[in-house]
N, C-alpha and C positions, 0 to 999 in steps of 0.2 A: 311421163310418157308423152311421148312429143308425136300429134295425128299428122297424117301427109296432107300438103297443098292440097287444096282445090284449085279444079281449074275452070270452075264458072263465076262468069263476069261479075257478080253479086253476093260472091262467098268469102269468105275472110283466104285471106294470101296463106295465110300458114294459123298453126295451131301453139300455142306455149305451155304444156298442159291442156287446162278444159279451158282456155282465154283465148278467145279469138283476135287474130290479128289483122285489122282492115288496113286500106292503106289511109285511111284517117290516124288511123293508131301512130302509123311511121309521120305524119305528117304532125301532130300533136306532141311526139317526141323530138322533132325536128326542131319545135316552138322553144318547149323544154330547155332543148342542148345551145340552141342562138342565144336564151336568157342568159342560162351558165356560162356561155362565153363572153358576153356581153361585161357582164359582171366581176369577171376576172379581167379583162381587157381595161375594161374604166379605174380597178380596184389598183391597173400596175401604170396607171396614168398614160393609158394606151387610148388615143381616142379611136371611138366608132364611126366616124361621117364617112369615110370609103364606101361603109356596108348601109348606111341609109341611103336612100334616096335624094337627089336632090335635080332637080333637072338640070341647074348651068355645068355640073359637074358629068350628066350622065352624057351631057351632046359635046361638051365643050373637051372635056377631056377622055370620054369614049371609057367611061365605066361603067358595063355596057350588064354587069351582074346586079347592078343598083335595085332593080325591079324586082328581083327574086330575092335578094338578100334583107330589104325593107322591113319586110312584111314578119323577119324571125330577131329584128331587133326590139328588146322589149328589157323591163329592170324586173326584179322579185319584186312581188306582193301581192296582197291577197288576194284583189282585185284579177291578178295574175289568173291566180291557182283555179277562183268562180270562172275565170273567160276561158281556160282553159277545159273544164267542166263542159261548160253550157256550147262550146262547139264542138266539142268531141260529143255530145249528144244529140244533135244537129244534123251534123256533118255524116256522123254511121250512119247514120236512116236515109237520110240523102244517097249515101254508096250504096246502101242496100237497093236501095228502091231504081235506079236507078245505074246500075254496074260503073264500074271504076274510070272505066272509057269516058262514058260520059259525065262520072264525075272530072275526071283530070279536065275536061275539055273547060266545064263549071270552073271550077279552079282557077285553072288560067284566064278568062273572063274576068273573074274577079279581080285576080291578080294585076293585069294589068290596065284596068278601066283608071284607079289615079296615075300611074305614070304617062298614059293619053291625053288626060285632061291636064293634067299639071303643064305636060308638052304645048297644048294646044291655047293655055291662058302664058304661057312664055312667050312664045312665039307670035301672039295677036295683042297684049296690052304688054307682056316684059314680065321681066321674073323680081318687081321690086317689092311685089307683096307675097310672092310664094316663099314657105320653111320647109326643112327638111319632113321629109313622109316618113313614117316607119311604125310598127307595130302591127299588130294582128286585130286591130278591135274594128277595121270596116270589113275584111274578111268575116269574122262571126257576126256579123249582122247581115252578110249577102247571104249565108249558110242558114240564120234563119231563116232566113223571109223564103229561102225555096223549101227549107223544111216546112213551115206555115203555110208555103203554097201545095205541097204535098200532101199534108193533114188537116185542112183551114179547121174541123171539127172536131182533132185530137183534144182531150181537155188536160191541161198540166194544174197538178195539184188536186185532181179531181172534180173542178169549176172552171176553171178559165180556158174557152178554146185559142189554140193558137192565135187564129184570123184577128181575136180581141186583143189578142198578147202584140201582136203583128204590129197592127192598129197605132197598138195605144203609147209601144215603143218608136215608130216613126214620128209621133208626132209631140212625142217629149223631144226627141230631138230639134225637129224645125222647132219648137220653143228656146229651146238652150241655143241655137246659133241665132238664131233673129237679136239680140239684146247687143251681141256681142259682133255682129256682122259678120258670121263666120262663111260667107258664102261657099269659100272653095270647100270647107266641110259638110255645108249642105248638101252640094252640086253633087259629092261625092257618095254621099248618104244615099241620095235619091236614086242615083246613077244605078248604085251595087243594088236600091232593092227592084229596080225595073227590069234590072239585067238577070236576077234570079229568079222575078219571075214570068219574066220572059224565055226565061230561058228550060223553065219547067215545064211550063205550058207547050210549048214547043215540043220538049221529050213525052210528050201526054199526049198530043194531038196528033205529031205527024207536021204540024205547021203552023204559023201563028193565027189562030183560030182562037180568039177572046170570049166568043160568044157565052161557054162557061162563067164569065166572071163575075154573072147576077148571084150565081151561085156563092158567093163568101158572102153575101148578106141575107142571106133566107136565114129562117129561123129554122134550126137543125130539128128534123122529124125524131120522135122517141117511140123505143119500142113498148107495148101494151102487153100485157100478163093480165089474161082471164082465165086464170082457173077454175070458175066457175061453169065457162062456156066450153066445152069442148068442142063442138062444131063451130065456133070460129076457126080452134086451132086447126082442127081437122081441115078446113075448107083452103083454109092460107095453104096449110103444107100441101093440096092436093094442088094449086096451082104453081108450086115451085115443081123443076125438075127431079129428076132421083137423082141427078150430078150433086144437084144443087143442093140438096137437104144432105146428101153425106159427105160434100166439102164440108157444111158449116157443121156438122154434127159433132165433129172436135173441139169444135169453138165453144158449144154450147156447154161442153160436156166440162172444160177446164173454167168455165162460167159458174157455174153448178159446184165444181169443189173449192175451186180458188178467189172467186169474184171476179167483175168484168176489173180489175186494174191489175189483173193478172194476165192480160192479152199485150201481146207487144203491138209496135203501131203496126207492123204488119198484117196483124191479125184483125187488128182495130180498123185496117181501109178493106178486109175483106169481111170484114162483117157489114159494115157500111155498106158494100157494093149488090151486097145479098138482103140486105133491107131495103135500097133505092129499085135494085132489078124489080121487087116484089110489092113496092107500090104501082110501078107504071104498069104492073100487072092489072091491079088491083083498079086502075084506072078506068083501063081498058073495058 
């Protein structure tokens, strides 16, 4: 049974049965079908450099698809199949959270931040130390970092919040290119995660408005269960709204039969927003 489109900006494009289809999905399958061709192309001694990237070729001979075709050249393996994974889980919460619009807008940011920079280290020292660009692995790294900017306190694996995860993967990177001098991989690293979250922050505020950003180092507040007390409970629920107590009364309730790792992240920043709403209450 195949359900009809939707047509809100944040819904899956179409249904496949009960599998929803984002346009992460078609972008992931895109990754997919560039490998499979990739692989038949090299396999009949066809080379790929057309479809990478390389800048003397993009300006010089006006192959002008280099930028878009880069990023879906990739070989199998299983390193593959985990990257393919971990942005297709990324990447949907990003569309979600944010509808398709401005994802595509995300997207293309990413997309094109190394062929800029590649451009612009050509054209000021020469292209004697630039290689061809291609692959999908600085893309899932801009896709996290807005996802991480999205959820800094989602925890993967049931301990580790994003922000840490964030963290701790930027800066294995700047170790790995420091020994080796990889600067234009640096430049590039750093570039895609300022760009993602800048560029979240942005869709969050209305404008670039940083002032949030003490917030990825607080130590994340937890909720209290006193069963013993009921007028604690009582007192809390009486200065939440009745909006407020029967949005999150779902929440509580799939809490209650499933565990809190049974909440999706969407449900996980709305539970959040109704814990933080009801401290600054509590302040007050």
């Amino acid at each position: 049974m195949n359900y009809p489109s939707s047509f809100h900006d944040n819904q899956p494009i179409w249904w496949v049965r009960r599998m929803p289809v984002y346009l992460t999905s078609l972008i992931v399958a895109g990754f997919v079908l560039g490998m499979i061709i990739c692989t038949v192309l090299l396999s009949a001694n066809i080379s790929v450099f057309p479809l990478q990237f390389y800048v003397g070729s993009f300006w010089l001979r006006h192959w002008f698809w280099e930028p878009i075709t880069c990023v879906f050249v990739d070989s199998p393996s299983f390193f593959f199949v985990i990257g393919m994974i971990f942005y297709y889980q990324s990447a949907v919460e990003v569309e979600k959270f944010i509808g398709r619009k401005r994802y595509l807008v995300l997207f293309a940011i990413l997309l094109l931040i190394p062929p800029i920079e590649q451009t612009i280290v050509w054209k000021t020292l020469g292209a004697g130390s630039l290689e061809e660009y291609f692959g999908s692995y600085h893309l899932m790294v801009g896709m996290f970092i807005a996802f991480a900017t999205l959820y800094p306190n989602l925890e993967w694996f049931g301990w580790i919040p994003l922000k840490c995860l964030a963290f701790l993967g930027l800066f294995l990177v700047v170790l790995s290119c420091l020994p080796h001098h990889q600067w234009m991989n640096l430049v590039m690293h750093l570039s895609m995660c300022a760009a993602s979250f800048g560029c979240i922050r942005y869709y969050q505020t209305g404008g670039f408005d940083f002032s949030g950003f003490k917030r990825y180092f607080q130590k994340k507040p937890k909720f209290r269960v006193v069963p013993s007390s009921p007028s604690i409970l009582t007192r809390e629920l009486k200065m939440m709204d009745t909006d407020e107590i029967e949005s999150i009364n779902p929440l509580l309730d799939k809490i209650a039969k499933s565990g809190i790792d049974s909440l999706t992240a969407k449900e996980r920043a709305k539970l959040e927003k109704a814990r933080e709403d009801l401290i600054k209450k509590d302040r007050r």
